[in-house]
C-alpha positions as CSV (number, residue, x, y, z in Angstrom):
1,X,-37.5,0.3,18.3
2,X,-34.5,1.1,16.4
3,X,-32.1,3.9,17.2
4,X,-31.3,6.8,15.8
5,X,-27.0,7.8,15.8
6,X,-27.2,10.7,18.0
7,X,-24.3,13.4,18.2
8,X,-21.0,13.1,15.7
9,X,-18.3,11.7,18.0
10,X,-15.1,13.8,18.2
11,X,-13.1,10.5,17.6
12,X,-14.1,7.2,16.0
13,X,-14.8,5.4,18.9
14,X,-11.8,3.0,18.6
15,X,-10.0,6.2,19.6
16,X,-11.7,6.8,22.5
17,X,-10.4,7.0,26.0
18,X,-10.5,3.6,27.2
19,X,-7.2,1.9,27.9
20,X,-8.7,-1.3,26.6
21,X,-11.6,-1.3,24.0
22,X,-14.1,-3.9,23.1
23,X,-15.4,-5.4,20.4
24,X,-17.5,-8.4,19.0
25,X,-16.0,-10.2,16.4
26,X,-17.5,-12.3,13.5
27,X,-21.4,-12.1,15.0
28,X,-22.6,-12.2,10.9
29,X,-21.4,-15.2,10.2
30,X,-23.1,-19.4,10.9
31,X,-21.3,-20.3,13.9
32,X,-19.2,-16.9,14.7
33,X,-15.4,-18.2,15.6
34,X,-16.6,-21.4,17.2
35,X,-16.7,-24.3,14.7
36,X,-18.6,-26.9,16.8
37,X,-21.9,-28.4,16.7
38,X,-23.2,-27.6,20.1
39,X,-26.6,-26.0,21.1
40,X,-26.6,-22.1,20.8
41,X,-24.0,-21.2,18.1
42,X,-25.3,-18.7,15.5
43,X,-27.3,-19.5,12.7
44,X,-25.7,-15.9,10.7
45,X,-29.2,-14.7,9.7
46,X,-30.3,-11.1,10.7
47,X,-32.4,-12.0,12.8
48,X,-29.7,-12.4,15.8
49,X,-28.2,-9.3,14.9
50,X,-30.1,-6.5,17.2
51,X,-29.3,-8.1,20.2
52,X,-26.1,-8.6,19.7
53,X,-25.3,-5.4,18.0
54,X,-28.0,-3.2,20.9
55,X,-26.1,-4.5,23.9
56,X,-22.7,-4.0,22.9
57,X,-24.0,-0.3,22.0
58,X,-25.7,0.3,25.5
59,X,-22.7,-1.3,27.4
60,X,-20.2,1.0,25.6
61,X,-17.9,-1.4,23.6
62,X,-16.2,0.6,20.8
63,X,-16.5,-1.3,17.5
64,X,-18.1,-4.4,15.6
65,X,-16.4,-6.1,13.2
66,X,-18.0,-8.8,10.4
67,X,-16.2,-11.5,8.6
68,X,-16.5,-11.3,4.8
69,X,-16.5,-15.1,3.8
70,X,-18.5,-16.2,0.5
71,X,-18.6,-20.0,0.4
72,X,-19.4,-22.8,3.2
73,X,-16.4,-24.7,5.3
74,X,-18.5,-27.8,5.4
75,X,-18.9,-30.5,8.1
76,X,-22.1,-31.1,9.9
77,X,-21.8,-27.7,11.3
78,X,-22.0,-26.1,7.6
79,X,-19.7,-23.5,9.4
80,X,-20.1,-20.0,7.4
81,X,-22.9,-21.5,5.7
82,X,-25.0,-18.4,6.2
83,X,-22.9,-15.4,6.1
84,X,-24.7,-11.5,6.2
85,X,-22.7,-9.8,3.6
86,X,-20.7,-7.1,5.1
87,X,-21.2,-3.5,4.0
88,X,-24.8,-4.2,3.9
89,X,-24.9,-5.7,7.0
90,X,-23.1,-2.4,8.4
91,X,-25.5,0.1,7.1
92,X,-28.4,-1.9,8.6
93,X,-26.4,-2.3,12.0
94,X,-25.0,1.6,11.7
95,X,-29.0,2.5,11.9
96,X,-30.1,0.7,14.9
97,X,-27.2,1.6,17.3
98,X,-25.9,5.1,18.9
99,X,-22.0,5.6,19.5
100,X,-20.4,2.1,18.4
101,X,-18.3,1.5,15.7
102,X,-19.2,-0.6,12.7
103,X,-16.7,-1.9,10.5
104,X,-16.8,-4.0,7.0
105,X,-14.6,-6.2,6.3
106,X,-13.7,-5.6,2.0
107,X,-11.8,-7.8,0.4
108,X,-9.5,-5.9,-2.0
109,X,-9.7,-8.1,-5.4
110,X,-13.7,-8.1,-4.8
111,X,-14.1,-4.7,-4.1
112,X,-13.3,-1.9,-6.4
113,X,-12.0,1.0,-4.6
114,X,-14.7,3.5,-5.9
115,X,-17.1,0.8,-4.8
116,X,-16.1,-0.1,-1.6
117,X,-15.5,4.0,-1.0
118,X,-19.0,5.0,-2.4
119,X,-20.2,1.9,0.0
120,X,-18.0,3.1,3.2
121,X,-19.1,6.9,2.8
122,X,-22.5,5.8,2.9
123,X,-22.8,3.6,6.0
124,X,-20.7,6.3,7.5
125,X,-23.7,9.0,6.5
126,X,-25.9,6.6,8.3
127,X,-23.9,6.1,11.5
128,X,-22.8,9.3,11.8
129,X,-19.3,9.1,12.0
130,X,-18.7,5.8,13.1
131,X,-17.2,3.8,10.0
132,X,-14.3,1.2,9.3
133,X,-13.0,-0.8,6.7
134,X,-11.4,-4.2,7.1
135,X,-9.0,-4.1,4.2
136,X,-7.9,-8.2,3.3
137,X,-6.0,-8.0,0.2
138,X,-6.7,-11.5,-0.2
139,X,-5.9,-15.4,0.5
140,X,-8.8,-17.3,0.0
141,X,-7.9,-19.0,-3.7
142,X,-11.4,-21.2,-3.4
143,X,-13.8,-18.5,-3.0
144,X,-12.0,-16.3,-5.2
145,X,-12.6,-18.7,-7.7
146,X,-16.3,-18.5,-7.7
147,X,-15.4,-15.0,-8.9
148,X,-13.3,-15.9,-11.5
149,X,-10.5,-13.9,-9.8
150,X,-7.2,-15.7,-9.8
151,X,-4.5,-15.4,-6.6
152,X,-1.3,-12.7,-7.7
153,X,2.0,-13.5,-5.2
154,X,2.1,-12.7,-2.1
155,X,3.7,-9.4,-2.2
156,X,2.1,-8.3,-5.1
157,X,-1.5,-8.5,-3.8
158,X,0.1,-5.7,-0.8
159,X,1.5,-3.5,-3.8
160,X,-2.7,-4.0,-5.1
161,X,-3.7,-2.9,-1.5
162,X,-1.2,-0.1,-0.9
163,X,-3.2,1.5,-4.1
164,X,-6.6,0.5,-3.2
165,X,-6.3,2.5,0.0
166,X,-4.6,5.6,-1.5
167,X,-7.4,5.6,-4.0
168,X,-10.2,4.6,-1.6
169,X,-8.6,7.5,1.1
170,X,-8.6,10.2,-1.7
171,X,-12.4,9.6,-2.4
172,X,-13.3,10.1,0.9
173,X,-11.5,13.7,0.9
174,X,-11.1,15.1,-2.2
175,X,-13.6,16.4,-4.9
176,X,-11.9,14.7,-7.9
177,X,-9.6,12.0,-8.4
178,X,-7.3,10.5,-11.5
179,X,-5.4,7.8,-10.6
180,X,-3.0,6.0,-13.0
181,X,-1.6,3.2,-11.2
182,X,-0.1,-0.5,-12.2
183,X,-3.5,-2.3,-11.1
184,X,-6.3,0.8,-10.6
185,X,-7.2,3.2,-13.1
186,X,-9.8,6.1,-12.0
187,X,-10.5,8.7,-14.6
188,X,-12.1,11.9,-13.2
189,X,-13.4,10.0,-9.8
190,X,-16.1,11.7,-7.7
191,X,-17.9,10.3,-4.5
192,X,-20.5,12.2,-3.3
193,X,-21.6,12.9,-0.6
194,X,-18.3,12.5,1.6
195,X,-18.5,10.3,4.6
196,X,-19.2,12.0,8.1
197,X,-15.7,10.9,9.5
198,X,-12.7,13.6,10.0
199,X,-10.1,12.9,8.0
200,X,-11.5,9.8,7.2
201,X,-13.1,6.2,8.2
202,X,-10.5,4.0,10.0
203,X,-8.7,1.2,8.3
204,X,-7.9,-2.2,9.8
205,X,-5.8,-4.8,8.0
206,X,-4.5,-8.4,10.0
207,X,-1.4,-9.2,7.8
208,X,0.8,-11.1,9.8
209,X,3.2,-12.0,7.6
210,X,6.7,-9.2,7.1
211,X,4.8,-8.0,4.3
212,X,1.8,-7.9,6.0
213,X,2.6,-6.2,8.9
214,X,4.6,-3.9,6.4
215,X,1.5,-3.0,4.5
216,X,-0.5,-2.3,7.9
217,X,2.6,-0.2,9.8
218,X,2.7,2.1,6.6
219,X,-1.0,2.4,5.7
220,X,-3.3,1.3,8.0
221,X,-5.0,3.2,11.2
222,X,-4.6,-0.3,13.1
223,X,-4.0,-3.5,12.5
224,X,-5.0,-6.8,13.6
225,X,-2.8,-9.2,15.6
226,X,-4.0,-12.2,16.7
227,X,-2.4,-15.6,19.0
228,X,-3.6,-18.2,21.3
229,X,-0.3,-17.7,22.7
230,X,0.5,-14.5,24.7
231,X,4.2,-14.6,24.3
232,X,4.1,-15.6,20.5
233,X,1.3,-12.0,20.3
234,X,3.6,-9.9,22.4
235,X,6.0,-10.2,19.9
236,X,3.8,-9.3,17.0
237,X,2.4,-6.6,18.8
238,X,6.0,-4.8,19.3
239,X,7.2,-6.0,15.9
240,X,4.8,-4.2,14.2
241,X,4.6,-1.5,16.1
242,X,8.5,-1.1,15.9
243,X,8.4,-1.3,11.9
244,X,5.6,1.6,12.3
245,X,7.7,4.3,14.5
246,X,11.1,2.6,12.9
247,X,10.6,2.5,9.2
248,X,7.5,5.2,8.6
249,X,7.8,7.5,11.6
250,X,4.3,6.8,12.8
251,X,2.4,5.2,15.1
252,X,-0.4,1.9,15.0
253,X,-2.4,0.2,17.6
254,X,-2.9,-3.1,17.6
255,X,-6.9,-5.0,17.8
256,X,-6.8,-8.8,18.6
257,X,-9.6,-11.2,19.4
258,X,-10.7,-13.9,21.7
259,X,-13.2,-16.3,22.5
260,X,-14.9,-16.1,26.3
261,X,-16.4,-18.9,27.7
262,X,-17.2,-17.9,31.6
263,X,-18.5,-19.6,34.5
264,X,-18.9,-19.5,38.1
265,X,-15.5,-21.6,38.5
266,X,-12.3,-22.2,36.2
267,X,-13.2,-26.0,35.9
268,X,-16.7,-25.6,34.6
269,X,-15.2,-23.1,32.0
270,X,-12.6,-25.7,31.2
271,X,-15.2,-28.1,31.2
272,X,-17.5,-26.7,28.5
273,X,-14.6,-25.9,26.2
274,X,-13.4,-29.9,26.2
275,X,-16.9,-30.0,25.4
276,X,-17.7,-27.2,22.4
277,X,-14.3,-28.8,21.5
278,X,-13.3,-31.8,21.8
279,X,-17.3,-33.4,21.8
280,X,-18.6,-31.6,19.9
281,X,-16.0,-29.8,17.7
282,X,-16.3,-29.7,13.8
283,X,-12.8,-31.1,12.7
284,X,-13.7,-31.7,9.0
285,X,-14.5,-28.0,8.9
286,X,-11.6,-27.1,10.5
287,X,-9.6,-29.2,8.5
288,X,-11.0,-27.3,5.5
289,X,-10.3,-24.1,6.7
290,X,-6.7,-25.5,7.3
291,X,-5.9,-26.5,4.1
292,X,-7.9,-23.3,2.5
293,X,-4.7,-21.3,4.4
294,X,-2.3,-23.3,3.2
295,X,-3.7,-23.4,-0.7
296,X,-4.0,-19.9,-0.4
297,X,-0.8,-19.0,0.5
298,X,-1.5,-16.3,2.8
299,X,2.4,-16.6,5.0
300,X,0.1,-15.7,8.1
301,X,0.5,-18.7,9.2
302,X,3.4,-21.2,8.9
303,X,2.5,-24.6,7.5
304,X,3.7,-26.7,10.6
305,X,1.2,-24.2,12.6
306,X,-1.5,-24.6,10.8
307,X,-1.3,-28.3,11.0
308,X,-1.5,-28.1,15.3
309,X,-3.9,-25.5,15.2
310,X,-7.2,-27.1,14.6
311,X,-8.2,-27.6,17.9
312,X,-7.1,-23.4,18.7
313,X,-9.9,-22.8,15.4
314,X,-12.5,-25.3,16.4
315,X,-12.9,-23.1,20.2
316,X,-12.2,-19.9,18.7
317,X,-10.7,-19.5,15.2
318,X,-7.3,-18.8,16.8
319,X,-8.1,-16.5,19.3
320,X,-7.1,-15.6,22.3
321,X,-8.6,-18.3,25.4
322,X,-10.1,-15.8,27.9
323,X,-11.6,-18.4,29.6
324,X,-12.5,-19.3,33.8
325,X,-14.2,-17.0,36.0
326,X,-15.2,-13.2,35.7
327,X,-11.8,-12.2,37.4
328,X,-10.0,-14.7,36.0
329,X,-11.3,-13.3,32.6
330,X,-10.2,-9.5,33.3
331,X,-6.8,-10.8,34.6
332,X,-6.5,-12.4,31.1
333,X,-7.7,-9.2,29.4
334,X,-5.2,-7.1,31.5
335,X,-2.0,-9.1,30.1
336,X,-3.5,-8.4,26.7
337,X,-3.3,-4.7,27.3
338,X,0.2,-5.1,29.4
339,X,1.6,-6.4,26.0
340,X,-0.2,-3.6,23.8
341,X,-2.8,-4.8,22.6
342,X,-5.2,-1.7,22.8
343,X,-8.3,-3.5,21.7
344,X,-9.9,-7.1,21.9
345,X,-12.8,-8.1,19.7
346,X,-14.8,-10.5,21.7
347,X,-16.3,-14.5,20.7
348,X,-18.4,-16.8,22.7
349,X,-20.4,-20.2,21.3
350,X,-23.8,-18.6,22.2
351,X,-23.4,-15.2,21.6
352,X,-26.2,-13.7,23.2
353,X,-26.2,-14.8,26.2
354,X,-22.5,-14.8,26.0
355,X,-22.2,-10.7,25.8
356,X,-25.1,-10.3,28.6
357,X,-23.3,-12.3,30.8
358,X,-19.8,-10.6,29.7
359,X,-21.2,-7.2,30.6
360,X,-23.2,-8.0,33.8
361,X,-20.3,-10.2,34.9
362,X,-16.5,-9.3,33.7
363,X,-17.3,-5.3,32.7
364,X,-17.6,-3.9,36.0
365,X,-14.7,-5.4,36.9
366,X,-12.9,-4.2,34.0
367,X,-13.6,-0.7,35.5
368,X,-12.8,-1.3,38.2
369,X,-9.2,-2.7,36.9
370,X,-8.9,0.7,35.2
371,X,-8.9,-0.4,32.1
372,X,-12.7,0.6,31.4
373,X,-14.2,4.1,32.4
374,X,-16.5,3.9,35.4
């Protein structure tokens, strides 16, 4: 039966108290992060959703976060083939769970800020408080296309996004709005009724670039860092959390991701990513995806990266590897934190049997690392 959101919480619950917070990442989506043909990757229909969504609720993660793609990657995978589209997908998964935090991911050139506002305030009525927005500000040149929407530079889509989100945050707390600006115009804007959240939903945004991380340190609530590479995501993580204290006298914390794959011993978990991988990888898809970062000109990513990456996006779109056994999986997690990382949206090829196992296998050890409450 579906659940009903029970009390406000006095904090989003990516505020909450636990040193490290979880997440699932990209569960809306045909194949999730993995871009592989093997058995048990989602199909991104809504069907998969409660499970997913139900168990991360009951086992007390702290957010869920959809990827807003609009077009196919190709391949015999048809990776993001099928992909739920994001705010409605939000208010349908904001209704069937209690205390977890939902999050859409907008992309700012799609999404008018009195839209995406009216949109937010409403799955946030309906989840009682528990609300995010993704905020991309765009990179995607292909499926922007099928909008008719052409790419602006690099820096100028951040100056589009720094007034999106003044106009989007006004919305959500005052009664009328004017806004003259050098891309938005709102004449006598109302949103009615206001969303749950006090001050406001939280807002996420993964620039990586300078101007990226820029745009989060100054505007965002947190942002979102991401690296197969500890040492290379260490120093994003205290980059961008010295431009936020430095430069605008404030604080951020950081989200990143990884994929899980987990099993009784490191080799079998070694074993089935050569296979997910190297078997049964999609490499035309990834391939695509490649040269759709590159086109776009997002400055995420450097072009000599991008080229060695495609195995690092076939096993987990980039991610961090948290792979081996349960302990080896929390002593993976527990460098993440070390660095700063305050929370880790989570990936695996199957999904549901992936986050059962997670929580029946790595959580109570978590706890029992301190990082999670007992």
């Amino acid at each position: 039966m579906p659940s009903t959101p029970q009390q406000l919480p006095s904090v989003h619950p990516l505020r909450g108290p636990n040193k490290l917070k979880l997440g699932v990442f990209a569960q809306n989506m045909r194949g999730g992060a993995a871009i592989t043909t093997a058995e048990g990757t989602l199909d991104g229909v809504w069907a998969e959703q409660p499970h997913i969504a139900q168990a991360a609720d009951r086992a007390g993660f702290e957010f869920l976060l959809p990827v807003s793609r609009w077009r196919s990657l190709g391949g015999p995978s048809d990776f993001a083939g099928n992909v739920l589209e994001v705010f409605t997908w939000a208010a349908a998964v904001a209704a069937i769970t209690n205390q977890i935090g939902v999050l859409a991911t907008a992309h700012v050139p799609i999404f008018h800020p009195l839209l995406a506002a009216k949109q937010g305030a409403t799955v946030d009525q309906i989840g009682n408080g528990r609300f995010g927005i993704n905020v991309v500000v765009g990179w995607n040149a292909a499926e922007f296309d099928m909008f008719g929407i052409g790419q602006l530079p690099h820096h100028a889509r951040y100056e589009v996004g720094a007034e999106w989100v003044e106009i989007v945050r006004r919305l959500w707390q005052q009664e009328r709005v004017d806004f003259v600006g050098k891309y938005f115009t709102v004449r006598d804007g109302v949103l009615n009724p206001k969303p749950v959240s006090k001050p406001a939903p939280v807002l996420v945004n993964a620039g990586q670039s300078d101007t990226g991380m820029r745009f989060a340190a100054q505007h965002m609530d947190f942002t979102f860092q991401n690296h197969p590479d500890l040492s290379v995501l260490e120093r994003s993580v205290a980059k961008v959390k010295l431009m936020a204290r430095e430069e605008f006298d404030r604080d951020i914390d950081v989200i990143s991701y990884g994929y899980v794959v987990c099993a009784d011993t490191e080799k079998e978990a070694r074993d089935y990513v050569r296979y997910y991988v190297d078997e049964r990888g999609d490499f035309e898809a990834a391939q695509n995806m490649i040269n759709q970062m590159l086109a776009g000109d997002s400055r995420s990513i450097s072009h000599d990266y991008a080229m060695k990456m495609q195995r690092e996006l076939i096993a987990g779109w980039g991610g961090s590897p948290l792979v081996g056994t349960p302990e080896q999986i929390v002593d993976q997690l527990a460098r993440m934190s070390e660095i700063g990382v305050s929370a880790v949206a989570l990936t695996w090829v199957n999904y549901a049997d992936g986050i059962d196992q997670f929580i029946e296998q790595v959580v109570p050890l978590l706890k029992s690392a301190g990082l999670r409450d007992g």
